[in-house]
DOSEKOL-858017 format. One record per residue (C-alpha): x, y, z; residue in three letters. Coordinates in pm, whole numbers, plus 32768, in hexadecimal, padded with zeros to 4 digits. Each point is the difference from the previous one (the first is absolute). Example, Ala and Ser with C-alpha at 12.3 -4.5 7.8 and 13.67 -1.06 7.14 Angstrom:
X,Y,Z,residu
84CE,7E3E,830C,ala
8089,8158,7FBE,ser
***
This chain:
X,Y,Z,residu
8000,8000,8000,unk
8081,812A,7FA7,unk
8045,810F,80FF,unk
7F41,8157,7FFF,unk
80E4,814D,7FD6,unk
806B,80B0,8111,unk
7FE2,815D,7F6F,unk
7F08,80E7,7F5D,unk
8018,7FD4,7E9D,unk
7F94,8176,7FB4,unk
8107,80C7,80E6,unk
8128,7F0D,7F7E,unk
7F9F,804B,7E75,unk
7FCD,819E,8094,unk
8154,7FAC,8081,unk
80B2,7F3E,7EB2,unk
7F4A,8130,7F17,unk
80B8,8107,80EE,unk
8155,7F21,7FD6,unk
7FCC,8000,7E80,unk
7F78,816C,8028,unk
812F,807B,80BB,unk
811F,7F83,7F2D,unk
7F56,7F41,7EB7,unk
7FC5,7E92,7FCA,unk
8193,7FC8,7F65,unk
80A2,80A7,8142,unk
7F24,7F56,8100,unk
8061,7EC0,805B,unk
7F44,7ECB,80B9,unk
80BB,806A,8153,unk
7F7E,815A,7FEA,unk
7EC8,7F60,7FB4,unk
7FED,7F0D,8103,unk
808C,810F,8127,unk
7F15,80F0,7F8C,unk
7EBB,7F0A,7FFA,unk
806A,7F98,813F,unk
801E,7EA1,7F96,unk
8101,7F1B,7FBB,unk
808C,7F93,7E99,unk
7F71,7EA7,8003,unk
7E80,8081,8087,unk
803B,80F5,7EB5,unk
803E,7F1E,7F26,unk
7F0D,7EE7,8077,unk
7EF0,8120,7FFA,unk
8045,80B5,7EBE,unk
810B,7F4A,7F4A,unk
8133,80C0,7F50,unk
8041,8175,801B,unk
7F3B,8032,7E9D,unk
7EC4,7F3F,807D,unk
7FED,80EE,8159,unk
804B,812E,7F2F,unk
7F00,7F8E,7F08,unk
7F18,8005,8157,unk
8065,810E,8063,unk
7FD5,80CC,7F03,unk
7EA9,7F91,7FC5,unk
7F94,8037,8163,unk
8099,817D,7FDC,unk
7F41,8031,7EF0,unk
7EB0,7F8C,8097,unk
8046,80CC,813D,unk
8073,8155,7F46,unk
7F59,8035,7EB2,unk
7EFA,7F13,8030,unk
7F5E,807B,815D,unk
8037,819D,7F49,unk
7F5B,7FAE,7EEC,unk
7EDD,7F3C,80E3,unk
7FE9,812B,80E6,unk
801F,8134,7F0E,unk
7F14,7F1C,7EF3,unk
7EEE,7FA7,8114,unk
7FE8,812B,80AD,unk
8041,814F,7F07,unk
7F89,8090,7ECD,unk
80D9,7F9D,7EE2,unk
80D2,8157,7FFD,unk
8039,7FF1,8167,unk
805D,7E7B,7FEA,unk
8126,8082,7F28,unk
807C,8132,80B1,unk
801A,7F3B,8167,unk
809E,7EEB,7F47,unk
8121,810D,7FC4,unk
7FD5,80AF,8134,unk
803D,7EAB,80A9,unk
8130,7FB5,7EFA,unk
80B2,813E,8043,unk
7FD5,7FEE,8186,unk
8099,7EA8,8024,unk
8133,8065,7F11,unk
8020,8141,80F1,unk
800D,7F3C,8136,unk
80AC,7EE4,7F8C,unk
8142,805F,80DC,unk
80D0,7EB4,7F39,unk
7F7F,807F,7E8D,unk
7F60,7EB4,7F9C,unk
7F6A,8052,7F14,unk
7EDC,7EF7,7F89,unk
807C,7E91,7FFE,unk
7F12,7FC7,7EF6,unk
80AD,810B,7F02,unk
8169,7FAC,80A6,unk
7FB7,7E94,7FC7,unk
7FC6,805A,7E8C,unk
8128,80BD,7FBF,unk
80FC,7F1B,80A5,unk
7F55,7EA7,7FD6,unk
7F22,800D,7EDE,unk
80A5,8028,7EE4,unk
80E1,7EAC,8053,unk
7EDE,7F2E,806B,unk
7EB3,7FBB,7F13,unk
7F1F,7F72,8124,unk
8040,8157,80B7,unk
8001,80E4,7EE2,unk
7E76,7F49,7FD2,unk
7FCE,8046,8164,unk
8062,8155,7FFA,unk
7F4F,803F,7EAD,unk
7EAE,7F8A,808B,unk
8023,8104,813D,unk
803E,812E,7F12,unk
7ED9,7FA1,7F37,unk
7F41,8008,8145,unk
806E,813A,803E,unk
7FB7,8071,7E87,unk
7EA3,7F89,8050,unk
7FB7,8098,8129,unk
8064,8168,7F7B,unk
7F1F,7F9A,7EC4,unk
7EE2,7F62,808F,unk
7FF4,8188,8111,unk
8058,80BE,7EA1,unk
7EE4,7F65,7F74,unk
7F24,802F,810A,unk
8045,8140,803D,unk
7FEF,8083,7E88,unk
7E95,7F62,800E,unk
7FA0,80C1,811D,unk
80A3,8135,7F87,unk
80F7,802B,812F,unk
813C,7F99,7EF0,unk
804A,80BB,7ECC,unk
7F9C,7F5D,7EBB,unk
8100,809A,7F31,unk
80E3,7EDB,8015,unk
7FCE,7EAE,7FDF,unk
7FB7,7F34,812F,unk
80CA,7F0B,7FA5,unk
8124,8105,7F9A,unk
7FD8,808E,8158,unk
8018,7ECA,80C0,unk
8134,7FBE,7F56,unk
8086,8140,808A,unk
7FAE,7FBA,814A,unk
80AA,7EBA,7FFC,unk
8139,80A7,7F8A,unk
7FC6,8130,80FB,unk
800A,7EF8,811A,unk
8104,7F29,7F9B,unk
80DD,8131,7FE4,unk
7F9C,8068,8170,unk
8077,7ED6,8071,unk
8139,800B,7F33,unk
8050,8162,8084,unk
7FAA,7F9F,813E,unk
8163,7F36,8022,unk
80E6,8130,7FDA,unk
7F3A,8158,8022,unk
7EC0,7F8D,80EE,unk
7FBE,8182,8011,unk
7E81,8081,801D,unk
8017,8106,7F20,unk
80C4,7F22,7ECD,unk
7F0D,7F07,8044,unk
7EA8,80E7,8039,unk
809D,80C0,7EAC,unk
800F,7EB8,7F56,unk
7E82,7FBA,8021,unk
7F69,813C,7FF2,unk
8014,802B,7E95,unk
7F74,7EC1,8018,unk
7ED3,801F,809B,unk
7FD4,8184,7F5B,unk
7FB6,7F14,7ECC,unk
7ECF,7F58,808B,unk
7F2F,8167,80A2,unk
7EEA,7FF7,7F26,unk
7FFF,8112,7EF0,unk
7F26,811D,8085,unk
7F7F,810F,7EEA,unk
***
């Protein structure tokens, strides 16, 4: 009979992601892992496998407890034009307060680890075309309630958005400054006021 873990699987994948996080999946290795899960190698291993299979985990769990619960929240709870300026209200603050300059795993992961692995390119592909979607599915929303300008394409919008945000997050490595990053999405946003005659 096999025994049951002896730790909370949720705090030691927060723990791996914030490994990976801090110093990216190639510079971590399976002792930083273990020390910082507070586990040892062997419970690591027996629980998640190799070092790609936990960051494979842990990546996924970041993902559902970062952009997934924002997009829930903002989606649920505000008007589509709202939804999208706390989503970069929310961006901005975390890369102002992030005293390490993390960045997001999720866009660190795809510069670094992406473009030498296939199954996490896929992986990170499928996130940004979440992302994509949520901006489009507000844009839309919002165009058809007339809070969002109609003299772009919703689609063309989105699009910006995405690219807004990953370059946030980007920026948010080496210059986490509020006014840079406020500047930077702005513009943005200036683009979706609906046009008033």
């Amino acid at each position: 009979m096999a025994r049951p873990r002896e730790f909370d699987e949720n705090a030691v994948l927060d723990a791996a992601a914030h490994q990976f996080w801090i110093y990216g999946y190639t510079a971590t290795s399976v002792r930083d892992l273990a020390q910082g899960m507070g586990i040892t190698g062997a419970s690591l291993f027996n629980a998640f496998g190799d070092k790609r299979s936990l960051f494979e985990r842990a990546l996924a769990h970041y993902i559902e407890r970062s952009f997934g619960d924002r997009v829930s929240r903002f989606e649920r709870s505000l008007p589509p034009l709202d939804a999208i300026k706390a989503f970069f209200r929310e961006i901005v603050e975390r890369s102002v307060c992030d005293r390490d300059r993390k960045g997001c795993l999720l866009v660190n992961s795809a510069l670094e680890v992406a473009p030498h692995d296939a199954d996490f390119q896929a992986m990170i592909a499928n996130v940004l075309i979440a992302v994509e979607a949520f901006f489009l599915r507000c844009v839309r929303a919002g165009q058809q309630a007339g809070e969002i300008s109609t003299a772009q394409p919703a689609d063309d919008l989105a699009r910006l958005l995405l690219g807004v945000h990953l370059g946030i997050r980007v920026l948010a490595r080496v210059r986490p400054e509020r006014a840079l990053l406020e500047g930077v999405v702005r513009p943005a946003l200036a683009l979706l006021e609906p046009n008033v005659k």
